[in-house]
C-alpha positions in Angstrom: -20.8 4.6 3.6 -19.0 5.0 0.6 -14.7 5.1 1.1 -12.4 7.6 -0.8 -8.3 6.9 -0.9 -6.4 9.8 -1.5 -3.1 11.7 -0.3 -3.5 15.1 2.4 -0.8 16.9 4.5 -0.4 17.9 7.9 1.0 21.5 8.2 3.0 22.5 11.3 -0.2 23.9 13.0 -2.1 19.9 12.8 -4.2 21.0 10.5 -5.2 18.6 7.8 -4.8 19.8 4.1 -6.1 17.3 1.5 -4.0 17.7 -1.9 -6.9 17.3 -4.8 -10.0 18.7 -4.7 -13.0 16.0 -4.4 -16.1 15.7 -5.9 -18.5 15.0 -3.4 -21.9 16.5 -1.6 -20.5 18.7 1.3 -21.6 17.4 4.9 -20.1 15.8 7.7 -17.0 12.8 6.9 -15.1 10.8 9.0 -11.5 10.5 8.6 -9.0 7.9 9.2 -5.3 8.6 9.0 -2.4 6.3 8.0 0.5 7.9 8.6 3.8 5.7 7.9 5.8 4.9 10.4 10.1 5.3 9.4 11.4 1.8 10.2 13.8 1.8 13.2 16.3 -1.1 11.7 19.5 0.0 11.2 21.2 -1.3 7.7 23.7 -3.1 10.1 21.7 -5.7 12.0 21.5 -9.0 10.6 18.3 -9.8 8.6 15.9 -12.5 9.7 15.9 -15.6 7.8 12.9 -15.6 4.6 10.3 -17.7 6.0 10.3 -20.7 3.0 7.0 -20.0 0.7 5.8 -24.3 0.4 4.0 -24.6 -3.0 1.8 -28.0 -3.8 2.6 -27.7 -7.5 6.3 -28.9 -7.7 7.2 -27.0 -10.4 6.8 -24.2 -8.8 8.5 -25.0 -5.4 11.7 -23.0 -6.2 10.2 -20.1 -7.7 9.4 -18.3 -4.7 12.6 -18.3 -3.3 14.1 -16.5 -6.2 11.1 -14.1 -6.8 12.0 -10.8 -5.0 10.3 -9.2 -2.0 7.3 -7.1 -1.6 7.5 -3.6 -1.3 6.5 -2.4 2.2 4.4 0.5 0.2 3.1 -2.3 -1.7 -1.1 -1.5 -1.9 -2.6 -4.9 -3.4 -6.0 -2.6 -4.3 -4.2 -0.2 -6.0 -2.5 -2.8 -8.8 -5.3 -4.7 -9.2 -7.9 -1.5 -9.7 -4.9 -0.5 -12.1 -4.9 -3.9 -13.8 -8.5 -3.9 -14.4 -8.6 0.2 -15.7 -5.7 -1.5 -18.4 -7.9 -4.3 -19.5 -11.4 -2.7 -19.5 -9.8 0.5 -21.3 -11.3 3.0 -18.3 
């Protein structure tokens, strides 16, 4: 089975409307949604402690800490397909 990523909308009436055309054999697919979720923290409450990164290379053992966080929207696949299209020129 061969996996697509790409972004669709769900109109008022549930129906599923996928935003770029594909170029693929017409037949049968499955689908699996990801829908995100909105957070439910408010701004307000306190935010839990940064759990401390260790690092066996002791130069690097305060690096962590300073380097900033994640996005939450943050797709590993997606940089590192990007990465690879930059370096091999695609």
């Amino acid at each position: 089975m061969q996996a697509y990523k790409l972004n669709a909308t769900i109109d008022e009436s549930g129906h599923l409307i996928i935003d770029e055309p594909l170029n693929i054999a017409p037949g049968k697919v499955e689908v699996i949604i990801l829908q995100a979720v909105p957070s439910l923290e408010t701004p307000t409450e306190s935010q839990p402690e940064k759990p401390r990164r260790k690092s066996k290379v002791k130069a690097f053992e305060g690096l962590f800490e300073n380097a900033p966080p994640t996005p939450p929207d943050f797709d590993a696949d997606q940089a590192r397909w990007e990465a690879l299209k930059e370096k091999h020129n695609l």
